[in-house]
ZAMARGU-4260 file (C-alpha; in steps of 0.2 Angstrom, whole numbers, plus 5000, padded with zeros to 4 digits):
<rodrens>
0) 5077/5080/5029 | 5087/5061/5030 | 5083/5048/5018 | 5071/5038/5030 | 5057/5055/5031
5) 5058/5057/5011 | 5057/5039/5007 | 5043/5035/5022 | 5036/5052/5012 | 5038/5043/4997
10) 5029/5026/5002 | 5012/5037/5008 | 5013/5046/4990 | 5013/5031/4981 | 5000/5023/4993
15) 4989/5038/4990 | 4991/5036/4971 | 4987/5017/4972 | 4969/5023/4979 | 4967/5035/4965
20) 4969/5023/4951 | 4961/5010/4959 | 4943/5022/4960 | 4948/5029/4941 | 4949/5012/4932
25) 4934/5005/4943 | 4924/5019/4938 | 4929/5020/4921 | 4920/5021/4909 | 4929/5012/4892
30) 4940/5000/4891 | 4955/5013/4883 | 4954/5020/4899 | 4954/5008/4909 | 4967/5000/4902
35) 4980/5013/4903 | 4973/5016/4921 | 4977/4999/4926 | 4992/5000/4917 | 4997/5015/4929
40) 4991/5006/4943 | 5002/4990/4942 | 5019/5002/4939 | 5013/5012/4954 | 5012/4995/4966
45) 5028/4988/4957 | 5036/5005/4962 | 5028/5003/4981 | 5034/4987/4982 | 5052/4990/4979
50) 5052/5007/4991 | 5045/4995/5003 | 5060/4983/5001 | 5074/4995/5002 | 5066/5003/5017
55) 5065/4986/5026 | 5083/4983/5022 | 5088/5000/5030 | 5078/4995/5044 | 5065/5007/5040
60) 5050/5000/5040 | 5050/4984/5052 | 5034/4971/5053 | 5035/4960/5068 | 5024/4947/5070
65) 5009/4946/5081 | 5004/4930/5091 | 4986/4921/5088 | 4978/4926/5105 | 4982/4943/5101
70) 4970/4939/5083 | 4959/4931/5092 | 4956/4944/5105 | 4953/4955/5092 | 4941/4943/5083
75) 4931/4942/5096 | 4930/4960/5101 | 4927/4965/5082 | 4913/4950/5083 | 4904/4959/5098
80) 4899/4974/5088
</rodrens>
């Protein structure tokens, strides 16, 4: 396995997580808990964030940009249904 498969691995394990302490301190049910859920939460994003960095500077993960009449076709496609 390279580095780029274990750490696109690692960004959908952390993007999974994110979900799970997002439902847990929603669904809470006193504020210990949800405190240290929340807690967790924001280390997991902070730690998404940073993978998400270093796999851009490898050139990992690329975002180009998409031009308005492509939104706007979407929009009004979306605003049909």
């Amino acid at each position: 396995m390279n580095d780029k498969i274990i750490m696109e691995n690692m960004l959908l394990l952390l993007k999974s997580t994110v979900e799970v302490y997002v439902h847990g301190s929603l669904e809470s049910s006193n504020k210990p808990v949800h405190n240290a859920l929340k807690s967790n939460l924001d280390e997991i994003i902070k730690m998404q964030d940073e993978l998400y960095q270093k796999m851009t500077e490898c050139g990992w993960y690329v975002i180009s940009n998409i031009n308005t009449s492509e939104v706007n076709k979407t929009l009004k496609k979306l605003q049909k249904n």
